[in-house]
PyMOL Python script that loads the backbone (N, CA, C, O; Angstrom):
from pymol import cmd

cmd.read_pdbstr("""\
ATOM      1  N   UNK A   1      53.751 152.334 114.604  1.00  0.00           N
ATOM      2  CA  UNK A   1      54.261 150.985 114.750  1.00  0.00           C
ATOM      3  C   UNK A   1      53.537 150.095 113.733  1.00  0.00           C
ATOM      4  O   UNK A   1      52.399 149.766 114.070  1.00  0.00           O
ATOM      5  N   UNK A   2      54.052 149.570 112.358  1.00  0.00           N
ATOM      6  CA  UNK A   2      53.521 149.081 111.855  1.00  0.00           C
ATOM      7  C   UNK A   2      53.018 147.284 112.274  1.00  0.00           C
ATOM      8  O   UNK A   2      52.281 146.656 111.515  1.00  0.00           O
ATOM      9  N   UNK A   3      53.367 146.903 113.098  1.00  0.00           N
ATOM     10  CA  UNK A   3      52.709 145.833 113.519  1.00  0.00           C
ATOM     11  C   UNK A   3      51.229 146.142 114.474  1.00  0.00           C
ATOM     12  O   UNK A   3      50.678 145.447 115.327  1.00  0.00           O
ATOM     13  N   UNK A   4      50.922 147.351 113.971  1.00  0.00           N
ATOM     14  CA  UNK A   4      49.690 147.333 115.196  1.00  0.00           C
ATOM     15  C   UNK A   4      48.847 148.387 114.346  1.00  0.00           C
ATOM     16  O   UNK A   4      48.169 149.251 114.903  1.00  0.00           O
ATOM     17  N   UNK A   5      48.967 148.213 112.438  1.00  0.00           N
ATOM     18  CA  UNK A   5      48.191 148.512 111.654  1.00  0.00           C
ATOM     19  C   UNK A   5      47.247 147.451 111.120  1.00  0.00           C
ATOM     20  O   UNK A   5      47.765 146.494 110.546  1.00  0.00           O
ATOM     21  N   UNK A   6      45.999 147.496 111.230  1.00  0.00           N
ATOM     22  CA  UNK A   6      44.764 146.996 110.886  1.00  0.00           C
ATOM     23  C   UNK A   6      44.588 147.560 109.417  1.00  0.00           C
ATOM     24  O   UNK A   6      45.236 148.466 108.893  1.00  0.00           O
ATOM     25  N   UNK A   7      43.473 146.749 108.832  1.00  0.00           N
ATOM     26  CA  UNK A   7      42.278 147.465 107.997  1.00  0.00           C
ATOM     27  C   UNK A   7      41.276 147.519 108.178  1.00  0.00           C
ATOM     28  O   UNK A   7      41.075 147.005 109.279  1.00  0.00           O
ATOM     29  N   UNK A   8      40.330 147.880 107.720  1.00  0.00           N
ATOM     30  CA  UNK A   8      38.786 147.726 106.986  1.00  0.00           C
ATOM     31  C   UNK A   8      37.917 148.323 106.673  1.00  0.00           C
ATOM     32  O   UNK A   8      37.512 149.443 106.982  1.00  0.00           O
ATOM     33  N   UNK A   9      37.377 147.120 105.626  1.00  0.00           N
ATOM     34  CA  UNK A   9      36.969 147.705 104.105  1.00  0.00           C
ATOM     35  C   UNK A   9      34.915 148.084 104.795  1.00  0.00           C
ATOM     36  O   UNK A   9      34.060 147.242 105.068  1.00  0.00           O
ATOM     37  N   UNK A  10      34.826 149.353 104.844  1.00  0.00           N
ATOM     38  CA  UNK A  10      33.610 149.669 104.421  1.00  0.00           C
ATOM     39  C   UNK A  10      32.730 150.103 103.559  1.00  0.00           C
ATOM     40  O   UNK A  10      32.840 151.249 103.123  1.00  0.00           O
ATOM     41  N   UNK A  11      31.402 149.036 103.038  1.00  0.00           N
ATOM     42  CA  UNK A  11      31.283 149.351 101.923  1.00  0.00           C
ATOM     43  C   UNK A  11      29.527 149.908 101.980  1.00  0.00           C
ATOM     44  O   UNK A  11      28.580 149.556 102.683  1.00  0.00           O
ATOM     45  N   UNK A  12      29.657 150.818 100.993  1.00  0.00           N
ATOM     46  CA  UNK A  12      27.949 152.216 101.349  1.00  0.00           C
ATOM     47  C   UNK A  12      27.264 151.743  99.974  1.00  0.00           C
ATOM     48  O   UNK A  12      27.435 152.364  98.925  1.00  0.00           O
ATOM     49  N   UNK A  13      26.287 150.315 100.096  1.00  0.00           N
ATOM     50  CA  UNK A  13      25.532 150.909  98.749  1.00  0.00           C
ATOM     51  C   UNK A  13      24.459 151.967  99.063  1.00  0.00           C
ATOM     52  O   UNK A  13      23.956 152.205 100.161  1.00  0.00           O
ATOM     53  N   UNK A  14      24.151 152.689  97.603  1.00  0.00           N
ATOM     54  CA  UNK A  14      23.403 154.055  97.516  1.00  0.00           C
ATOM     55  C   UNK A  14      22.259 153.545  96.642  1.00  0.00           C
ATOM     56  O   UNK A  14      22.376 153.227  95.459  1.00  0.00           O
ATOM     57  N   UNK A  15      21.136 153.506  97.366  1.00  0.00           N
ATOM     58  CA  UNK A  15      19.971 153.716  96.631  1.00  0.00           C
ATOM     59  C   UNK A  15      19.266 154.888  96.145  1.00  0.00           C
ATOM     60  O   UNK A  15      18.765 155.655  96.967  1.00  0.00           O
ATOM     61  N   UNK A  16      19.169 155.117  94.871  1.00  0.00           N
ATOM     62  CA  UNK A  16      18.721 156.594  94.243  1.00  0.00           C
ATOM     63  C   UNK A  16      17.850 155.938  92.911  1.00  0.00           C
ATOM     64  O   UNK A  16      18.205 154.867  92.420  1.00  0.00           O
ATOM     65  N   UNK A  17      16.892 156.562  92.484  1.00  0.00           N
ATOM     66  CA  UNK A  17      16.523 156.395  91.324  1.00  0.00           C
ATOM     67  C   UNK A  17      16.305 157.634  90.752  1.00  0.00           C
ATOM     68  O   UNK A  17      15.362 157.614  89.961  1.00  0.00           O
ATOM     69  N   UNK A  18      16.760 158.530  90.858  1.00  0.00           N
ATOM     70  CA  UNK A  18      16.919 159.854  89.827  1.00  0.00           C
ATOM     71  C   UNK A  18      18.222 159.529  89.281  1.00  0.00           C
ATOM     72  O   UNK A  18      19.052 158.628  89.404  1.00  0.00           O
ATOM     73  N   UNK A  19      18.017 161.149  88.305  1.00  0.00           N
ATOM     74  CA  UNK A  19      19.627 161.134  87.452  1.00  0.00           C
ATOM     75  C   UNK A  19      20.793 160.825  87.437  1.00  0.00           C
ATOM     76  O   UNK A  19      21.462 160.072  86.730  1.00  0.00           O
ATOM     77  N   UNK A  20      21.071 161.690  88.571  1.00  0.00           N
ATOM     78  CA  UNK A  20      22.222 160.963  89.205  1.00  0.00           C
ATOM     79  C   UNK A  20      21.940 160.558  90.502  1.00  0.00           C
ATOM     80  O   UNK A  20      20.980 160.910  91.188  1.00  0.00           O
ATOM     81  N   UNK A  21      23.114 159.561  90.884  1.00  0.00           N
ATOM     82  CA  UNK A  21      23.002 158.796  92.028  1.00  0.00           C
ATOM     83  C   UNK A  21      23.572 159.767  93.515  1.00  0.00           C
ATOM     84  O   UNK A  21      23.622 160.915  93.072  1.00  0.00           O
ATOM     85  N   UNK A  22      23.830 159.799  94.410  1.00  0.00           N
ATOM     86  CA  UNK A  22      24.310 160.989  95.395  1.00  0.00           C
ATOM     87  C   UNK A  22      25.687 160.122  95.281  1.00  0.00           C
ATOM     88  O   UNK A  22      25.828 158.954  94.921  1.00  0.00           O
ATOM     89  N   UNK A  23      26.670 161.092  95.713  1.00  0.00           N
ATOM     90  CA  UNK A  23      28.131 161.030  95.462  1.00  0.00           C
ATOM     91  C   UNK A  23      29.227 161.496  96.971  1.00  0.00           C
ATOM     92  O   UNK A  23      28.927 162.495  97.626  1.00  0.00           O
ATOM     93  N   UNK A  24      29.971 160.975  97.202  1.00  0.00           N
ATOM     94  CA  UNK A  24      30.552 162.080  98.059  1.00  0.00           C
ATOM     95  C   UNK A  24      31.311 163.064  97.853  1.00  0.00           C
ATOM     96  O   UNK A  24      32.163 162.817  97.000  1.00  0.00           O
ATOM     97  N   UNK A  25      31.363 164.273  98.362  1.00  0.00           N
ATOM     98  CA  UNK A  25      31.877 165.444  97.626  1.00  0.00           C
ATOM     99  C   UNK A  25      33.483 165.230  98.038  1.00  0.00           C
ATOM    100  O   UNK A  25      34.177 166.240  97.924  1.00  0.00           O
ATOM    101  N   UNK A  26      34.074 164.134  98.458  1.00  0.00           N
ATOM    102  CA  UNK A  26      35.512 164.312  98.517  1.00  0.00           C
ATOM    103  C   UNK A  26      35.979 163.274  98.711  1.00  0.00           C
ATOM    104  O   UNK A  26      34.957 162.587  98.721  1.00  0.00           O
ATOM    105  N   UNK A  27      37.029 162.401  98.931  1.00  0.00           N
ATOM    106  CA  UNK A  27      37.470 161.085  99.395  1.00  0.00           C
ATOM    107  C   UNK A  27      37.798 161.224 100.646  1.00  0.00           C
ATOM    108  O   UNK A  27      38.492 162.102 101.160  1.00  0.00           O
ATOM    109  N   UNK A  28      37.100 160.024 101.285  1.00  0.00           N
ATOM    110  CA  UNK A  28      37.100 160.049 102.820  1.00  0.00           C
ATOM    111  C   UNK A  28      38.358 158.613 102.958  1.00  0.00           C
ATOM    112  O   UNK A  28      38.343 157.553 102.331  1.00  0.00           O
ATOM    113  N   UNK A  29      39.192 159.010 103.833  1.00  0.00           N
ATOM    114  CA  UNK A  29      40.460 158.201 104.130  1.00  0.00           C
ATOM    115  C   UNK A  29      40.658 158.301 105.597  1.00  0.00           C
ATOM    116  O   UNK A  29      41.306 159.255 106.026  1.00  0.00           O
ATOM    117  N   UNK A  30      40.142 157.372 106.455  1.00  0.00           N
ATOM    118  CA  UNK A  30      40.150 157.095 108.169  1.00  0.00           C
ATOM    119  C   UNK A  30      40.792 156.349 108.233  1.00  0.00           C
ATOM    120  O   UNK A  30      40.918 155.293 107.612  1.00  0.00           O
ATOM    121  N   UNK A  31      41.571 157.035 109.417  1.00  0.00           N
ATOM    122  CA  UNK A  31      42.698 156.339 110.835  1.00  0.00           C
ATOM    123  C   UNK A  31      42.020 156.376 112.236  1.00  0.00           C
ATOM    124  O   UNK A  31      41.562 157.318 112.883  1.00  0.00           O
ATOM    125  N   UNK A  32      42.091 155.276 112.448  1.00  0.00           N
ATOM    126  CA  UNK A  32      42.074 155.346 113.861  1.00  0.00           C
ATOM    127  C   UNK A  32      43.049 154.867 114.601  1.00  0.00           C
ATOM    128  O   UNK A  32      43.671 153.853 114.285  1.00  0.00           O
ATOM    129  N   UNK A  33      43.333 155.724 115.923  1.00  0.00           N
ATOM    130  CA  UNK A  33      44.170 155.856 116.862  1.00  0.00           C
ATOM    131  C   UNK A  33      44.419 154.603 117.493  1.00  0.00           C
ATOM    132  O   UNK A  33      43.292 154.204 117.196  1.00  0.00           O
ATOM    133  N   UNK A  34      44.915 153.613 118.114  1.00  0.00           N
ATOM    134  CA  UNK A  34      45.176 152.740 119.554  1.00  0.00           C
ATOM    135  C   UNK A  34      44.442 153.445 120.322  1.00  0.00           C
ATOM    136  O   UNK A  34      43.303 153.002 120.178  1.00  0.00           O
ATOM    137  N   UNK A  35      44.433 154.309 121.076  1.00  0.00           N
ATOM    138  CA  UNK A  35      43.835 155.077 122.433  1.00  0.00           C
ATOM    139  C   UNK A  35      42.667 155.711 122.234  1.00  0.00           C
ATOM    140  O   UNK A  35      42.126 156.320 123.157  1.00  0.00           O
ATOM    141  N   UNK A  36      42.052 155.633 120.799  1.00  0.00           N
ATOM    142  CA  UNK A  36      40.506 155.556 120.419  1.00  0.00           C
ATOM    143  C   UNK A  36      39.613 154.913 121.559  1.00  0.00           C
ATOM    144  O   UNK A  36      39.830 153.807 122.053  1.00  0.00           O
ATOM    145  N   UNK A  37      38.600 155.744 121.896  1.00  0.00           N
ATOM    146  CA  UNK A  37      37.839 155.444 123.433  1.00  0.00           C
ATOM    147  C   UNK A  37      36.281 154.499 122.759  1.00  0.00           C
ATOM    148  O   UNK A  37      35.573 154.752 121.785  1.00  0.00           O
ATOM    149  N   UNK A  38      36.224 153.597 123.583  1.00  0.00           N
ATOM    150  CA  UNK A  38      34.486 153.324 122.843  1.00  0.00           C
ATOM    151  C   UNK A  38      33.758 155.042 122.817  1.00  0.00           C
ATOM    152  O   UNK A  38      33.973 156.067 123.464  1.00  0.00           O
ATOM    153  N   UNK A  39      32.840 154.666 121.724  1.00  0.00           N
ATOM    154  CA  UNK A  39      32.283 155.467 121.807  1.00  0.00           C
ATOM    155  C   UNK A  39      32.295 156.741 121.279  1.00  0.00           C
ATOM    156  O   UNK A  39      31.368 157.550 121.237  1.00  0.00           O
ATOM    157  N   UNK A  40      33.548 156.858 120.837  1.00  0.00           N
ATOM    158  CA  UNK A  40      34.450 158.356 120.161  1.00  0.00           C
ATOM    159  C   UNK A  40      33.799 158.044 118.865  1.00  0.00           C
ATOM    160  O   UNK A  40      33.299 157.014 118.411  1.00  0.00           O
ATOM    161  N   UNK A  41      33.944 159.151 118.443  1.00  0.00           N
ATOM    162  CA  UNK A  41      33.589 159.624 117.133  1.00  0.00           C
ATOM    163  C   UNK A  41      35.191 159.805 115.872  1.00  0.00           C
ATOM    164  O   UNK A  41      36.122 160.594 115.712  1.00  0.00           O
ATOM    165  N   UNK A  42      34.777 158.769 115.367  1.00  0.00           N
ATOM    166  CA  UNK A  42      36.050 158.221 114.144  1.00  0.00           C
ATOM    167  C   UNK A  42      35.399 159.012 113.071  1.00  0.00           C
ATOM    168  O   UNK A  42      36.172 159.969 113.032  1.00  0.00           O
ATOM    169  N   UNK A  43      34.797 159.171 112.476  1.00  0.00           N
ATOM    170  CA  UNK A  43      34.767 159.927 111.261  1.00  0.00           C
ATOM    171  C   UNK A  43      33.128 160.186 110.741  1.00  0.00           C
ATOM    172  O   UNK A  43      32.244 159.330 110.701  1.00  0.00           O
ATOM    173  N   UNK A  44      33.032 161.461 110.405  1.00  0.00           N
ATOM    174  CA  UNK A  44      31.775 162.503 109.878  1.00  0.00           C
ATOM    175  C   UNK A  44      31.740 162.065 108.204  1.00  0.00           C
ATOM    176  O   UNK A  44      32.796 162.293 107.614  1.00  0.00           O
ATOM    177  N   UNK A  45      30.750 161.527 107.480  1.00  0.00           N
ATOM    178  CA  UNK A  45      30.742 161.753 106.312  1.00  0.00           C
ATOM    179  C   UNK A  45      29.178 162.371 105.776  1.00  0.00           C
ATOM    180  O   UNK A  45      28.149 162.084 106.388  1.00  0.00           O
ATOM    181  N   UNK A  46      29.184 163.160 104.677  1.00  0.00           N
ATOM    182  CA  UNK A  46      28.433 163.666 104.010  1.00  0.00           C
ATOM    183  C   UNK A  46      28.055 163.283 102.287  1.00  0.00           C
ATOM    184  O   UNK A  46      29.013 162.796 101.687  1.00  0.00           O
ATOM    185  N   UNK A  47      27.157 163.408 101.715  1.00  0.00           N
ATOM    186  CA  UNK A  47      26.699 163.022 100.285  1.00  0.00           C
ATOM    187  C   UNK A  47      25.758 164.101  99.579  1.00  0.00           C
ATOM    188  O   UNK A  47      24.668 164.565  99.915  1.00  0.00           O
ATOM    189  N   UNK A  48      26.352 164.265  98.781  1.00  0.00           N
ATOM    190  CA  UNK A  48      25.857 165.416  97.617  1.00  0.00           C
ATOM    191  C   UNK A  48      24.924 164.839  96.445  1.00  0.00           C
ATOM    192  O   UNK A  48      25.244 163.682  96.173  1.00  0.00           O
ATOM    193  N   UNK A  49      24.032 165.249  95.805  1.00  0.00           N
ATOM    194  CA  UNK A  49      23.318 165.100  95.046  1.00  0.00           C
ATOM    195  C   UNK A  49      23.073 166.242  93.790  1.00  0.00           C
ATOM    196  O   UNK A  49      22.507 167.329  93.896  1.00  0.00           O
ATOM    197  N   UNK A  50      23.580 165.742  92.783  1.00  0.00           N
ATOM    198  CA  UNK A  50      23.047 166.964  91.772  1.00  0.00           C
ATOM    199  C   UNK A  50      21.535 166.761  91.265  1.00  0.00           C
ATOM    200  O   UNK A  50      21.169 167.169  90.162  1.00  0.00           O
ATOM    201  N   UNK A  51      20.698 166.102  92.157  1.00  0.00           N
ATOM    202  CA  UNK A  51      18.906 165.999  91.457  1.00  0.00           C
ATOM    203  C   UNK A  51      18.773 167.168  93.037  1.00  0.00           C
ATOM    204  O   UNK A  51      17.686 167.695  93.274  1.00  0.00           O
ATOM    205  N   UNK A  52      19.560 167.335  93.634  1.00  0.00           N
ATOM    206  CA  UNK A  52      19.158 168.149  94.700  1.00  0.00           C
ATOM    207  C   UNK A  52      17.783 169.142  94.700  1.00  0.00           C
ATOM    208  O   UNK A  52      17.673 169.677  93.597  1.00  0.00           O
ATOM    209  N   UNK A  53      17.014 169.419  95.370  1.00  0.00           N
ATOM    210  CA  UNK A  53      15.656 169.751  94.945  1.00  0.00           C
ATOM    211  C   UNK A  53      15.730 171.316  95.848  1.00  0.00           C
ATOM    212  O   UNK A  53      16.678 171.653  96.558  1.00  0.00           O
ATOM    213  N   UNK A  54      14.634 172.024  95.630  1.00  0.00           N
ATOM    214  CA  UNK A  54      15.312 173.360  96.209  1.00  0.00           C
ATOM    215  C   UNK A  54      14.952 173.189  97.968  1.00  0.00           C
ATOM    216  O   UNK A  54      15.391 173.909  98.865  1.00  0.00           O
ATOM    217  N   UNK A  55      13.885 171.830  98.125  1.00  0.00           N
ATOM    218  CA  UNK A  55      14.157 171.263  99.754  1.00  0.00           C
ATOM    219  C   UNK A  55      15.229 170.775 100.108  1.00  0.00           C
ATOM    220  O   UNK A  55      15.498 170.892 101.304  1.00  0.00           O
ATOM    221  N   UNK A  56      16.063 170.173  99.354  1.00  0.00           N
ATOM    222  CA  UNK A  56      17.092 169.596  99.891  1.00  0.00           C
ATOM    223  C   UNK A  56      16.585 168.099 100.076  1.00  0.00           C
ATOM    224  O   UNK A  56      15.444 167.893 100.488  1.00  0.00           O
ATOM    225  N   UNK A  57      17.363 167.165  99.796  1.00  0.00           N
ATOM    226  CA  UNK A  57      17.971 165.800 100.711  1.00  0.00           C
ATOM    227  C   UNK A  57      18.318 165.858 101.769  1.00  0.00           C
ATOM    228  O   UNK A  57      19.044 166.761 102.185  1.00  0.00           O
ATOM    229  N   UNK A  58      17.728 164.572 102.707  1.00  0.00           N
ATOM    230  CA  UNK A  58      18.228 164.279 103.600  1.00  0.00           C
ATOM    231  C   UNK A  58      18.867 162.932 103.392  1.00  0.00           C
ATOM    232  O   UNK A  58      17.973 162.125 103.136  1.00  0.00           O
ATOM    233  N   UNK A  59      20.305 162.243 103.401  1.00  0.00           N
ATOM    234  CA  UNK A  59      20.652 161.378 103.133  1.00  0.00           C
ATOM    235  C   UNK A  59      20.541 160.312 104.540  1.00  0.00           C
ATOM    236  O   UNK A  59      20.745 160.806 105.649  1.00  0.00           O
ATOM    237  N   UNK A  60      20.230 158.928 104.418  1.00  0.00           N
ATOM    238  CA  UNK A  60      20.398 158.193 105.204  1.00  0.00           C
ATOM    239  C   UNK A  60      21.286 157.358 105.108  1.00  0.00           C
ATOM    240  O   UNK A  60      21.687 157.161 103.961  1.00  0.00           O
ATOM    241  N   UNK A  61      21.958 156.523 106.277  1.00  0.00           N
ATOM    242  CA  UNK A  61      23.385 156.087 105.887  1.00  0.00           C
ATOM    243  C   UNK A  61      22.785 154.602 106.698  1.00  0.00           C
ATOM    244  O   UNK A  61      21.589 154.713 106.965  1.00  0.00           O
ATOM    245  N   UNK A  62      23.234 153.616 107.013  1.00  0.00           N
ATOM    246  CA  UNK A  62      23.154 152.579 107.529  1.00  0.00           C
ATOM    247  C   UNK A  62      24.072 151.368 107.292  1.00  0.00           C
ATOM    248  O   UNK A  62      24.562 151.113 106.192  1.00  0.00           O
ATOM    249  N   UNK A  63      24.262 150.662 108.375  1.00  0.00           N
ATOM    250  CA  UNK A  63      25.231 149.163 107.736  1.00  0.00           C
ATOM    251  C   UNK A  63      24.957 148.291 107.017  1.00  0.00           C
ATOM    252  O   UNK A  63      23.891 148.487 106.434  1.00  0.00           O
ATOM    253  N   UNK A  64      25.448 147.379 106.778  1.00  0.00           N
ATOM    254  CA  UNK A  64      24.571 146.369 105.851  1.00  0.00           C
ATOM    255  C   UNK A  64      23.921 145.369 106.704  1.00  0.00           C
ATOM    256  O   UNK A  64      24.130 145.149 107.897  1.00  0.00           O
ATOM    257  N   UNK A  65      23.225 144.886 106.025  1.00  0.00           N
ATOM    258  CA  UNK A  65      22.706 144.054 107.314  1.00  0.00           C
ATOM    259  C   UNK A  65      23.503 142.470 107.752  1.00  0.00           C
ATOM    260  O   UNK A  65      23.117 141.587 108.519  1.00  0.00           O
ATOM    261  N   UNK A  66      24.525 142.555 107.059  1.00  0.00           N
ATOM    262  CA  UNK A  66      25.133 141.123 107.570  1.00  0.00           C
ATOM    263  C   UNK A  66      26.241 142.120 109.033  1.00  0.00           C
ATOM    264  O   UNK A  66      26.719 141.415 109.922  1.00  0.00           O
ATOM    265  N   UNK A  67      26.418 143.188 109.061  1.00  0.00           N
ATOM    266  CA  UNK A  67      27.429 143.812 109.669  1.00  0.00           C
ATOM    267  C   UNK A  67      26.421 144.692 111.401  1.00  0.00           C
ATOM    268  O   UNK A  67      26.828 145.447 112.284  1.00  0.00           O
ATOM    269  N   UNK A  68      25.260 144.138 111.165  1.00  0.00           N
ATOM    270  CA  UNK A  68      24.274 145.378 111.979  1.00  0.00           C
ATOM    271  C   UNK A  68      24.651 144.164 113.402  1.00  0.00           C
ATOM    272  O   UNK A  68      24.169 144.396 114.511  1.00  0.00           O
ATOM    273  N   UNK A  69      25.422 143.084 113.200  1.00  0.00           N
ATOM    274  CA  UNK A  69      25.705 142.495 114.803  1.00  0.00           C
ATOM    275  C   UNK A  69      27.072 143.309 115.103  1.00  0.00           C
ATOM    276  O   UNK A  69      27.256 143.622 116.279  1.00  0.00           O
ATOM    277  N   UNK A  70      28.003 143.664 114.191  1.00  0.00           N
ATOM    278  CA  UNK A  70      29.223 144.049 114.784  1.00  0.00           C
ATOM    279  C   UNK A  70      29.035 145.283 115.560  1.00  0.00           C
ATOM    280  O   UNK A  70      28.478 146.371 115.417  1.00  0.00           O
ATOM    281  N   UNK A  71      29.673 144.713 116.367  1.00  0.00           N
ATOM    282  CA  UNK A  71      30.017 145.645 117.807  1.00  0.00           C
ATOM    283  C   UNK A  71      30.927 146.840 117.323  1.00  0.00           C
ATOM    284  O   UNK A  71      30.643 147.955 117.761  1.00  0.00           O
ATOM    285  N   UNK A  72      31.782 146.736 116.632  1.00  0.00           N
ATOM    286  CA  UNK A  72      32.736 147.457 116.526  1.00  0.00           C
ATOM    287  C   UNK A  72      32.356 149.032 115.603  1.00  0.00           C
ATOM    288  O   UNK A  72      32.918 150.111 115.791  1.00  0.00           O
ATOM    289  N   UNK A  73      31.367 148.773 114.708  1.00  0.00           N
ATOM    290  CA  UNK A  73      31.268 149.917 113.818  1.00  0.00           C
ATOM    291  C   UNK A  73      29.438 150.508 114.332  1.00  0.00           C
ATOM    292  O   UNK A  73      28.756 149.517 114.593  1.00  0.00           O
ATOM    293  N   UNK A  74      28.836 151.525 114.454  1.00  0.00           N
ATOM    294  CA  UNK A  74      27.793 152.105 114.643  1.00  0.00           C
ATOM    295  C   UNK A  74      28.314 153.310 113.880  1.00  0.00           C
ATOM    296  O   UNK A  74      29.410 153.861 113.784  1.00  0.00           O
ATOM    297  N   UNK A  75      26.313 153.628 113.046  1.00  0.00           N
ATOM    298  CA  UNK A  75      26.243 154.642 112.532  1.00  0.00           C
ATOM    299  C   UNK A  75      24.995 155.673 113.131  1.00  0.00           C
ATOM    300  O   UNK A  75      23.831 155.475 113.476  1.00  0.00           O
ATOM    301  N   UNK A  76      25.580 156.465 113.086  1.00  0.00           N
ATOM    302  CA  UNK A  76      24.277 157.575 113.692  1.00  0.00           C
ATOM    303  C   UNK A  76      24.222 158.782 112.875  1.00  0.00           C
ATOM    304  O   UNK A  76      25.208 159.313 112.365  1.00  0.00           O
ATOM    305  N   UNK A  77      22.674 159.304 112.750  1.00  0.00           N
ATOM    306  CA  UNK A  77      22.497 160.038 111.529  1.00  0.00           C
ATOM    307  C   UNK A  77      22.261 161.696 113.002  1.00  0.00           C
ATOM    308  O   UNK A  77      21.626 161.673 114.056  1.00  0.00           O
ATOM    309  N   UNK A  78      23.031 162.786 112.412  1.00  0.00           N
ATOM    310  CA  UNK A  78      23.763 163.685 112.828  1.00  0.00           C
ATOM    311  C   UNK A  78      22.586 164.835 112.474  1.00  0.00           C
ATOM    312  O   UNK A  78      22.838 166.039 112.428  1.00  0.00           O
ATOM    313  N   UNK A  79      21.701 164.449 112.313  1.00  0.00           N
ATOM    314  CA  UNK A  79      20.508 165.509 111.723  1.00  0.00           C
ATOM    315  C   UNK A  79      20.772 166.305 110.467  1.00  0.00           C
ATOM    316  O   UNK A  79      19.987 167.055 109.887  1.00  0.00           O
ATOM    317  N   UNK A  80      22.013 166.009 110.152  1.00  0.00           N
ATOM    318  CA  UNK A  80      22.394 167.502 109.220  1.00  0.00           C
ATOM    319  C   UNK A  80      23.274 168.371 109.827  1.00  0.00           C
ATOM    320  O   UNK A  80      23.318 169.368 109.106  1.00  0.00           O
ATOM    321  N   UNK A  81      23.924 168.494 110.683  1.00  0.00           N
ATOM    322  CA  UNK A  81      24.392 168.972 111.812  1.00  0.00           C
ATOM    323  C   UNK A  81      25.926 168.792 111.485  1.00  0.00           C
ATOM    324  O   UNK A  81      26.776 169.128 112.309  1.00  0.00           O
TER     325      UNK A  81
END
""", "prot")
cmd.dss("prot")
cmd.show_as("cartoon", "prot")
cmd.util.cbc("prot")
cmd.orient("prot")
């Protein structure tokens, strides 16, 4: 039903100071449902790095801070998982 399509724009700055910056390995494009429950899980994303070290990155993700009152969006870091 297109009268009961929304948007919004989320935006990830990436802090890196090596070579390259971390990237995402694919384009992420989310829908969410009407009958989306609080609390459900809308979408998994991941970030690649070619300075990758043979430990590995752990990437951290967070909101911005004008957005850390909205109710509507939470991020939680998934261990790697």
């Amino acid at each position: 039903n297109p009268e009961k399509i929304s948007e919004a724009n989320v935006y990830i700055q990436v802090l890196d100071v090596n070579d390259h910056a971390p990237e995402f390995p694919k384009y992420y494009e989310t829908f969410v449902c009407e009958n989306a429950v609080s609390g459900q899980l809308i979408q998994s994303i991941s970030a690649v790095d070619q300075d990758d070290s043979a430990e590995g990155h752990h990437f951290y993700f967070s909101l911005a801070q004008e957005a850390t009152n909205n109710s509507h969006f939470i991020v939680k870091d998934n261990k790697g998982s």
